[in-house]
DRENPA-3360 file (N, C-alpha, C; in nm, 2 decimals, always signed):
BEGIN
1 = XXXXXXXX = +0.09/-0.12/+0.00/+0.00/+0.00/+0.00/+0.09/+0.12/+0.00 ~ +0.06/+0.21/-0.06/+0.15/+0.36/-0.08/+0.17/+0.44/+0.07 ~ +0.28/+0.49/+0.11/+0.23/+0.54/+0.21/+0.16/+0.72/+0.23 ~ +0.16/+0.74/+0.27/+0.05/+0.93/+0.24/+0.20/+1.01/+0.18 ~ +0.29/+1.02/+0.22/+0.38/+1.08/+0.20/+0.43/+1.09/+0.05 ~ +0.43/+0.97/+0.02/+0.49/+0.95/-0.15/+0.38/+0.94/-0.27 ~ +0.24/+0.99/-0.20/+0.11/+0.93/-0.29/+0.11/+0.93/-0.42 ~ +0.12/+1.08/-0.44/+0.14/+1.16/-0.58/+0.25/+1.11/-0.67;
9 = XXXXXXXX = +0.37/+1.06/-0.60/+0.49/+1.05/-0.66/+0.43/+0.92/-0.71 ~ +0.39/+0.86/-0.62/+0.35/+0.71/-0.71/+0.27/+0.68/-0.77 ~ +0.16/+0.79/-0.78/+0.07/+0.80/-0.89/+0.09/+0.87/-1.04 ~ +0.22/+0.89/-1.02/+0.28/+0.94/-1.12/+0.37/+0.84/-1.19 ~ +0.40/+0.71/-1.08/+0.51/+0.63/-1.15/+0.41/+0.52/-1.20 ~ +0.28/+0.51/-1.16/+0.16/+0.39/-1.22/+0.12/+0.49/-1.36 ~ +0.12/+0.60/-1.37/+0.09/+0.66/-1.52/+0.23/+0.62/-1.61 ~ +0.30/+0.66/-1.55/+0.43/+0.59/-1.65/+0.42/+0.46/-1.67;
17 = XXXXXXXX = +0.40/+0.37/-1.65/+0.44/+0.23/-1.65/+0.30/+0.23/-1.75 ~ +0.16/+0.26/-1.69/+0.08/+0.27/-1.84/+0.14/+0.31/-1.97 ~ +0.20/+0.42/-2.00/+0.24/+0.51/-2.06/+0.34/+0.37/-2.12 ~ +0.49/+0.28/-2.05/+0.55/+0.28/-2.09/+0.48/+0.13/-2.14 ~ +0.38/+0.04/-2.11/+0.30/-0.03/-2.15/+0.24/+0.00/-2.27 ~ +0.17/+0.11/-2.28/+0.15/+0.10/-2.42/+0.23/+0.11/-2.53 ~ +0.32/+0.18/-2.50/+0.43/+0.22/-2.60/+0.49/+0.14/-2.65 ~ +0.54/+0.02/-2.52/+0.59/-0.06/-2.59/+0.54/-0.23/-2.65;
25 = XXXXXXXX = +0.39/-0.21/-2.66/+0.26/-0.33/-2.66/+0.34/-0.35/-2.82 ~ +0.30/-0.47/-2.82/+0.32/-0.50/-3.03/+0.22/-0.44/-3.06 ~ +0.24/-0.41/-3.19/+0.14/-0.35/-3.26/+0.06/-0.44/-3.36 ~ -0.08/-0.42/-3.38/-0.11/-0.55/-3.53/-0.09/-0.47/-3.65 ~ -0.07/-0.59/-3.71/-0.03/-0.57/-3.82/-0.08/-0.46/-3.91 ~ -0.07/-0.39/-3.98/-0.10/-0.27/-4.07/-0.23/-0.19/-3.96 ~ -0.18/-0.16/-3.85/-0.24/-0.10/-3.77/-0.19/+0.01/-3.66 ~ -0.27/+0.09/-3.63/-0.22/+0.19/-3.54/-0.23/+0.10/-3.38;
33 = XXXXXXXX = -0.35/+0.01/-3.39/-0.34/-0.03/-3.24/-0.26/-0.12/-3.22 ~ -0.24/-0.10/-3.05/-0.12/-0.23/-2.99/-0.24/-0.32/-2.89 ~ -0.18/-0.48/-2.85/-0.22/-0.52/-2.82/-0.14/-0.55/-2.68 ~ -0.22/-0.53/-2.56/-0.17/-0.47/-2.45/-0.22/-0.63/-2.33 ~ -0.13/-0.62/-2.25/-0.21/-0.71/-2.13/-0.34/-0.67/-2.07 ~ -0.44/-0.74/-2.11/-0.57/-0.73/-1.96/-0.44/-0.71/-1.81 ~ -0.44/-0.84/-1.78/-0.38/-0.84/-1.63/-0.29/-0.76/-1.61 ~ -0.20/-0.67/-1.67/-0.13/-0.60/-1.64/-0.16/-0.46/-1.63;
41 = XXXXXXXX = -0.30/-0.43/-1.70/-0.32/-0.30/-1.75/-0.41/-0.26/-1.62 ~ -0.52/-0.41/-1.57/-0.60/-0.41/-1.46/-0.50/-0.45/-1.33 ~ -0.41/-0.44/-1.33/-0.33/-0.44/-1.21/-0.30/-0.29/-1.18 ~ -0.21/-0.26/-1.30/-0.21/-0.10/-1.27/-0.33/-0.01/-1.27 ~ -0.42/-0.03/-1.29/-0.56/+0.05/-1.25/-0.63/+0.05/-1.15 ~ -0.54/-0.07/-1.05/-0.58/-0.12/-0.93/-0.50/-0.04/-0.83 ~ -0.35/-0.04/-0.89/-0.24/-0.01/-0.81/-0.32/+0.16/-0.77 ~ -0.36/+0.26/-0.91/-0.38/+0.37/-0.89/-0.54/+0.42/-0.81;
49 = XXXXXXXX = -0.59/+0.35/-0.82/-0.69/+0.33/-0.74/-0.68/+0.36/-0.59 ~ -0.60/+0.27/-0.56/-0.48/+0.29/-0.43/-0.44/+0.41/-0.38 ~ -0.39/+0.49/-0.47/-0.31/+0.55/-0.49/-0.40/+0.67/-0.50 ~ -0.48/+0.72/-0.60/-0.56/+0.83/-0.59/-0.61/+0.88/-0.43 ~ -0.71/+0.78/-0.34/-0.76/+0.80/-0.20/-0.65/+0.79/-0.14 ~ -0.53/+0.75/-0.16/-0.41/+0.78/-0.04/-0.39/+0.97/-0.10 ~ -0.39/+1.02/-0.23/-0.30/+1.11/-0.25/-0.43/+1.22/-0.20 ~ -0.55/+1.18/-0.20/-0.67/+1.26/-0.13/-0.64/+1.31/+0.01;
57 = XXXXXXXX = -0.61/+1.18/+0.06/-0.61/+1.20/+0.20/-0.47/+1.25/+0.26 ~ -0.35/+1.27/+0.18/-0.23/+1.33/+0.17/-0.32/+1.49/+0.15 ~ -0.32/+1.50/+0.10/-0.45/+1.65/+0.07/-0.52/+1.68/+0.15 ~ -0.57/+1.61/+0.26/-0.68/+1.63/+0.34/-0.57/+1.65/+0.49 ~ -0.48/+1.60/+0.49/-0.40/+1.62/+0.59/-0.33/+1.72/+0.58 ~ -0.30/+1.76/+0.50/-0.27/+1.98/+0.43/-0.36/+2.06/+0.47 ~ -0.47/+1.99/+0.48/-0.58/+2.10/+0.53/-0.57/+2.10/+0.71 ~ -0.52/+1.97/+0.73/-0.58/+1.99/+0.88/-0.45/+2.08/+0.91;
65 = XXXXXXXX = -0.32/+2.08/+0.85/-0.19/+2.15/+0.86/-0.30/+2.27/+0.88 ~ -0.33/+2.33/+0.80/-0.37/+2.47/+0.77/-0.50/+2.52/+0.86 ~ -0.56/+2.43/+0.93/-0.65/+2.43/+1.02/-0.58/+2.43/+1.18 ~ -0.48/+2.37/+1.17/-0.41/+2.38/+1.32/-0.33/+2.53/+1.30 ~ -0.27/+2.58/+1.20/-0.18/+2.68/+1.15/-0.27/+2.80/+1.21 ~ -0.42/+2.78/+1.18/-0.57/+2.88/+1.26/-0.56/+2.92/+1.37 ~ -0.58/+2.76/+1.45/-0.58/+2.75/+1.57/-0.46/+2.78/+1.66 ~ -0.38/+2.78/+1.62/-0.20/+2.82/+1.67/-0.23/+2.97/+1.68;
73 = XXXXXXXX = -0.31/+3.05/+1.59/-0.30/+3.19/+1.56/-0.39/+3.27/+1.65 ~ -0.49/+3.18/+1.65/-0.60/+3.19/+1.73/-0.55/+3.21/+1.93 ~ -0.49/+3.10/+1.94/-0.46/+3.09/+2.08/-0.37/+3.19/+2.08 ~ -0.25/+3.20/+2.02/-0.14/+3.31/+1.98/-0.21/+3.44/+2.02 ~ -0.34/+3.50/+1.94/-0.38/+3.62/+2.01/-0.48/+3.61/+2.15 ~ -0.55/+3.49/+2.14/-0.59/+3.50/+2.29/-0.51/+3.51/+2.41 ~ -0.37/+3.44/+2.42/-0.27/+3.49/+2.50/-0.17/+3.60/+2.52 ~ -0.20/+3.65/+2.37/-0.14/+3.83/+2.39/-0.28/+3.91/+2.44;
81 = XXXXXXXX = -0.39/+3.94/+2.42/-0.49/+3.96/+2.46/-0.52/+3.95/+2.66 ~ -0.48/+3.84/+2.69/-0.49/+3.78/+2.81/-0.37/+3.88/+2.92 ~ -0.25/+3.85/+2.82/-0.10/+3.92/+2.88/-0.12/+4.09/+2.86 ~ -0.18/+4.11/+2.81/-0.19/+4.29/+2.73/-0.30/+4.34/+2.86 ~ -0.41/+4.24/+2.92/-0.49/+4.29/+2.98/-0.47/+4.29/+3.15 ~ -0.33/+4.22/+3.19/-0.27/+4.20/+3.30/-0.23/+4.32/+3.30 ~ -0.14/+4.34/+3.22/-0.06/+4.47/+3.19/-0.10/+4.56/+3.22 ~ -0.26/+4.60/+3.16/-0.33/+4.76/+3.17/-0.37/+4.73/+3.32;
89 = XXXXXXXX = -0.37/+4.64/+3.37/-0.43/+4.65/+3.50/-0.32/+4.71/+3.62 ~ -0.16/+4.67/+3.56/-0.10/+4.67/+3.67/-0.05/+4.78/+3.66 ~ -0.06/+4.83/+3.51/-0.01/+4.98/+3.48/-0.11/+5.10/+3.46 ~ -0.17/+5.05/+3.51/-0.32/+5.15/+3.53/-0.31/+5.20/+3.38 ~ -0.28/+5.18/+3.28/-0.30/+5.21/+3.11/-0.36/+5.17/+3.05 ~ -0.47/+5.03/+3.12/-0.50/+4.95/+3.04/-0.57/+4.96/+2.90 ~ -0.61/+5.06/+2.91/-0.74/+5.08/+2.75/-0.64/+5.11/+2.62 ~ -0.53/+5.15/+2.66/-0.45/+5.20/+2.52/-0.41/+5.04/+2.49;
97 = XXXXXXXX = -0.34/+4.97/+2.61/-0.28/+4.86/+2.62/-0.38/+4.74/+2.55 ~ -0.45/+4.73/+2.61/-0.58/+4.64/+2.55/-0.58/+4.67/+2.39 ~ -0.64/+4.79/+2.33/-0.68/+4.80/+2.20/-0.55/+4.79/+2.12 ~ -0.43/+4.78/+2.18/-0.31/+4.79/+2.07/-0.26/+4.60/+2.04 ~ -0.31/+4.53/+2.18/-0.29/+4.37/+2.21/-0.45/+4.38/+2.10 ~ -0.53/+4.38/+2.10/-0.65/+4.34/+2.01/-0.61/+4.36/+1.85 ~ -0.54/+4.46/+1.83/-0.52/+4.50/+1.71/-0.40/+4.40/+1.63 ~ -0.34/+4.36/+1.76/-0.21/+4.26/+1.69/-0.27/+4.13/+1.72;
105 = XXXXXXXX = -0.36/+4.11/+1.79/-0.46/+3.97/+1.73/-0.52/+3.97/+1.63 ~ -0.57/+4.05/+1.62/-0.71/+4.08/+1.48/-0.58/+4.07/+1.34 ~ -0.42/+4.11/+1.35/-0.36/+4.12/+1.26/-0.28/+3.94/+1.23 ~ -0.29/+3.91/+1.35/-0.24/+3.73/+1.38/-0.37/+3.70/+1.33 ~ -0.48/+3.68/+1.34/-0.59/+3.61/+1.28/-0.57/+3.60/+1.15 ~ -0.54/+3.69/+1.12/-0.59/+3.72/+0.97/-0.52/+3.67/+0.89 ~ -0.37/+3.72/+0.91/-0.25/+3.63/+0.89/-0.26/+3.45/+0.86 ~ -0.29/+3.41/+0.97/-0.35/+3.27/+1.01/-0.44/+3.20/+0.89;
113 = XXXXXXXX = -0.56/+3.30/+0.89/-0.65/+3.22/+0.79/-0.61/+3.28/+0.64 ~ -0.55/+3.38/+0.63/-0.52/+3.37/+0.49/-0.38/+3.25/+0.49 ~ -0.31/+3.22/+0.51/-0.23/+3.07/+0.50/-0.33/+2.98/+0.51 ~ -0.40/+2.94/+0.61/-0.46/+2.87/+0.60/-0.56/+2.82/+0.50 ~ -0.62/+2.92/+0.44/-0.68/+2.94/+0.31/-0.59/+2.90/+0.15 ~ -0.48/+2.93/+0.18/-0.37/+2.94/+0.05/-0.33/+2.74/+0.06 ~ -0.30/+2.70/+0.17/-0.26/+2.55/+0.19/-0.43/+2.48/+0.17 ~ -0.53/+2.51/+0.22/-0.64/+2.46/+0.12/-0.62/+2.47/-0.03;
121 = XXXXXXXX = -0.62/+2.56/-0.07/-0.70/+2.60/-0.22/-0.54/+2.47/-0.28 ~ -0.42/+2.46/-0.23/-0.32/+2.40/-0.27/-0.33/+2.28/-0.28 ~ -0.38/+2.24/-0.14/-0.42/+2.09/-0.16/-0.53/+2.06/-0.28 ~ -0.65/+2.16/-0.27/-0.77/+2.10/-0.38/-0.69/+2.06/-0.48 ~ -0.61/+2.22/-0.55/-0.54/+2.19/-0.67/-0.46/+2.06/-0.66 ~ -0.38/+2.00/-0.60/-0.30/+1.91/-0.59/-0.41/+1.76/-0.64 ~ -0.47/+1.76/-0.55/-0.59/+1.66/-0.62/-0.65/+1.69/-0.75 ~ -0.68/+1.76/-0.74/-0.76/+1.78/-0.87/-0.66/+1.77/-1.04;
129 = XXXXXXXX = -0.54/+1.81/-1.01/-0.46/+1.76/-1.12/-0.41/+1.61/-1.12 ~ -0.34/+1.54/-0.99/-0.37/+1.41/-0.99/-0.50/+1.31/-1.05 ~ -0.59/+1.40/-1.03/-0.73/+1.29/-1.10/-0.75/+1.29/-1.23 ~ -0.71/+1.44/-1.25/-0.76/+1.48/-1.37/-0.64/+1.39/-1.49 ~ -0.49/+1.41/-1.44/-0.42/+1.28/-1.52/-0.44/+1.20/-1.54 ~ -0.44/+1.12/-1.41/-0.53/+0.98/-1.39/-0.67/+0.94/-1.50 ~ -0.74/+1.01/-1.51/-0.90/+1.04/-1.56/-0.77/+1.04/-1.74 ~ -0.70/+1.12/-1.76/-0.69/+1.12/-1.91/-0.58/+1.03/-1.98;
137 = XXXXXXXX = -0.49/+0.95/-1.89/-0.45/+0.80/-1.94/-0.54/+0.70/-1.94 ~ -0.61/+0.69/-1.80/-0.72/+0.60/-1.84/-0.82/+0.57/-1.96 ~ -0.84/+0.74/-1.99/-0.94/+0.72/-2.12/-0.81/+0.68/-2.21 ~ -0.74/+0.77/-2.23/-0.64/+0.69/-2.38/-0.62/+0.58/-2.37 ~ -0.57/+0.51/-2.26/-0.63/+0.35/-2.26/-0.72/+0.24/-2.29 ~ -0.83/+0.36/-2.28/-0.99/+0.26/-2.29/-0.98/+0.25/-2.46 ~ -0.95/+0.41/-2.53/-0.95/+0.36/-2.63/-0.87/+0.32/-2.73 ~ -0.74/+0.30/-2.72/-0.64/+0.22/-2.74/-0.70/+0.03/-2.74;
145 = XXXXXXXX = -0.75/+0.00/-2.60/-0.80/-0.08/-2.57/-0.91/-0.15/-2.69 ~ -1.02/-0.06/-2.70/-1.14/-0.07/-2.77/-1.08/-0.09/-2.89 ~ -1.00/+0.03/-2.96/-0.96/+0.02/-3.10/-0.88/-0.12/-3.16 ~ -0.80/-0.19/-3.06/-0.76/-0.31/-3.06/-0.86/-0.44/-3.06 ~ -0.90/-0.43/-2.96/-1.06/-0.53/-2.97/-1.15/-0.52/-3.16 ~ -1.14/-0.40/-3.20/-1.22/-0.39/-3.29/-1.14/-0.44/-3.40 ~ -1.02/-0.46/-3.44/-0.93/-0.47/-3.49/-0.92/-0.63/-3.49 ~ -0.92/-0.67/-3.39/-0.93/-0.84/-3.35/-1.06/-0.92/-3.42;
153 = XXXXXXXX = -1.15/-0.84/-3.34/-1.27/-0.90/-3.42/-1.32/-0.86/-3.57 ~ -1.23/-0.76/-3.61/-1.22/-0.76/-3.77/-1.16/-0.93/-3.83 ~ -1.03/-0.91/-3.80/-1.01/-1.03/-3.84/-1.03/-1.16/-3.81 ~ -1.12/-1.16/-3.67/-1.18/-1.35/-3.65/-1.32/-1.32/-3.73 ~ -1.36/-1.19/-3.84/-1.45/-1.23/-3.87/-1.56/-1.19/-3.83 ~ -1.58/-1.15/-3.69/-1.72/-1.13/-3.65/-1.80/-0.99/-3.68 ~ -1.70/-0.89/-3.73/-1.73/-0.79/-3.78/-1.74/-0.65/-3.68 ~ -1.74/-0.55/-3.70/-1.73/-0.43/-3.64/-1.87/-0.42/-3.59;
161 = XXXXXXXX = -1.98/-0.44/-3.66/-2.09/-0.45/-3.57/-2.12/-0.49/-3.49 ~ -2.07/-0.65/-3.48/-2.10/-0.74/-3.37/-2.00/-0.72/-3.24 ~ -1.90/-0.66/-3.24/-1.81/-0.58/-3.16/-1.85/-0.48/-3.12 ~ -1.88/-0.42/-3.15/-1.91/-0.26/-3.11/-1.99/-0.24/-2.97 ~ -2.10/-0.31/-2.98/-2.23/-0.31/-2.83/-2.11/-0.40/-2.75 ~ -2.09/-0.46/-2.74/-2.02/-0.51/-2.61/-1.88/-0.40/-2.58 ~ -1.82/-0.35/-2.70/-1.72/-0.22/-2.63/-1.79/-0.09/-2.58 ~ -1.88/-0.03/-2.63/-2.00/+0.07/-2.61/-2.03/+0.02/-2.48;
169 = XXXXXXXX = -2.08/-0.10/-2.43/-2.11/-0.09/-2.29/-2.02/-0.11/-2.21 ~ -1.87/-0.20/-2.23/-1.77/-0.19/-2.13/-1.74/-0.05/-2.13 ~ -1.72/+0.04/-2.21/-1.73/+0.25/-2.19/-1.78/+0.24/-2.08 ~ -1.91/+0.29/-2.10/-2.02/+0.33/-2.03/-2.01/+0.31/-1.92 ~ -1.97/+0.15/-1.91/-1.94/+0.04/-1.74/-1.83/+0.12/-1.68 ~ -1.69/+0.17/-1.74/-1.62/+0.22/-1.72/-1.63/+0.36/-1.70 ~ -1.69/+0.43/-1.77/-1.70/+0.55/-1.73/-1.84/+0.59/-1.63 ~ -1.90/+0.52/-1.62/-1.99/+0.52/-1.48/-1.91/+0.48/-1.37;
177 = XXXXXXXX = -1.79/+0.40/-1.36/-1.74/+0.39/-1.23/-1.65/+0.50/-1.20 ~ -1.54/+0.58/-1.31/-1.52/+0.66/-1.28/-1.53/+0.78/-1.27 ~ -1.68/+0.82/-1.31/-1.77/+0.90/-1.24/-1.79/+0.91/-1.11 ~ -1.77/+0.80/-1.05/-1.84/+0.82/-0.88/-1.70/+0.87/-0.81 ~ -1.52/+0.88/-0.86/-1.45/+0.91/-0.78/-1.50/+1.11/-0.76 ~ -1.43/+1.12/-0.65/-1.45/+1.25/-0.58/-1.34/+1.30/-0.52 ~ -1.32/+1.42/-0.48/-1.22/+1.46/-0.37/-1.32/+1.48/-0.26 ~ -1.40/+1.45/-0.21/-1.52/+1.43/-0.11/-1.49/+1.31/+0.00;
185 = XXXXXXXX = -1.45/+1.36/+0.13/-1.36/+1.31/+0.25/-1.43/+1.15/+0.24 ~ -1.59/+1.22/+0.24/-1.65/+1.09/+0.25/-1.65/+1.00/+0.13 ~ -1.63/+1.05/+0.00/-1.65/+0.94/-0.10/-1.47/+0.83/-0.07 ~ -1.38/+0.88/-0.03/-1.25/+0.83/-0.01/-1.26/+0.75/+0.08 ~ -1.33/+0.79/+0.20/-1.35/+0.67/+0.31/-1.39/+0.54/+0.21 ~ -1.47/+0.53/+0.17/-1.56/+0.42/+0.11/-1.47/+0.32/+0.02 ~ -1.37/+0.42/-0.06/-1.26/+0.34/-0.12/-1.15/+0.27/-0.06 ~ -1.13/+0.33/+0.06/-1.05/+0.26/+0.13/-1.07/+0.16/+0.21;
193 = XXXX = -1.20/+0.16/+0.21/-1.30/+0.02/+0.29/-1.27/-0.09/+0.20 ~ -1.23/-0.07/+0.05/-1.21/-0.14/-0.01/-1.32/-0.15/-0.14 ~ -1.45/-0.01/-0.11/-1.55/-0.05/-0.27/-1.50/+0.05/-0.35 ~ -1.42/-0.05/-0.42/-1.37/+0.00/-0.56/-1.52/-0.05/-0.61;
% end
């Protein structure tokens, strides 16, 4: 299993190995398509599967970074606030002392959630370009895949029509499953339970 740390990296090294799989598939004869392993091609679709809900939750652990980075900022001015208000008491100043400690909280807050906002919007992007690769080898695969199948049953004969509805609905089967992936904390849980 990938560990959170290296997610991305190794969803980058399961796109390559597609990549270097098809490249280097034989090709049929007087044809563009190659003919590739089932088991190898559904092992690596498995591997990245893996690999996507780990590089989510690598993402999702950026956020809690950036959620504690809040909370640090947060307590940070409640204890200058707390110390500022000792102060005006013992120095009988208090009211200048107070509003200048509030003003350098109110400037720590802000501080805080804008990082904290910047390491969000970072993580989404981070996911969102991992899927989105993932999402567009996959398809060049499917139809690399298809175009070979069609190619096969040209020559046993059975014809491009009689081929077609059974590739047309492995699509469909395929692209209905990878429709349901998400960067949605909760759709990740469910993959990691194991429902691919």
């Amino acid at each position: 299993m990938t560990t959170r740390a290296d997610a991305g990296d190794d969803l980058l090294r399961i796109l390559d190995e597609l990549d270097e799989l098809v490249s280097t598939a034989r090709t049929l004869p007087m044809s563009s398509s190659a003919i590739v392993s089932r088991q190898d091609v559904l092992e690596l679709i498995d591997r990245a599967r893996q690999a996507v809900p780990t590089a989510v939750h690598r993402a999702e652990e950026i956020v809690a970074d950036a959620d504690a980075v809040l909370a640090q900022g947060r307590e940070e001015s409640r204890r200058i606030v707390a110390h500022a208000q000792e102060e005006a008491e013992r120095l009988v100043a208090g009211e200048n002392i107070v509003r200048m400690a509030n003003d350098r909280a109110d400037a720590i807050i802000s501080t805080a959630e804008e990082r904290a906002e910047r390491l969000r919007h970072g993580a989404d992007d981070y996911s969102d370009r991992s899927l989105a690769a993932l999402q567009a080898e996959i398809d060049k695969l499917a139809e690399q895949v298809r175009a070979g199948r069609d190619a096969l049953a040209a020559r046993l004969g059975t014809g491009a029509d009689d081929a077609a509805p059974d590739a047309e609905r492995e699509r469909q089967e395929a692209a209905r499953h990878f429709a349901g992936w998400s960067v949605d904390p909760a759709a990740t849980r469910n993959w990691t339970k194991g429902g691919r």
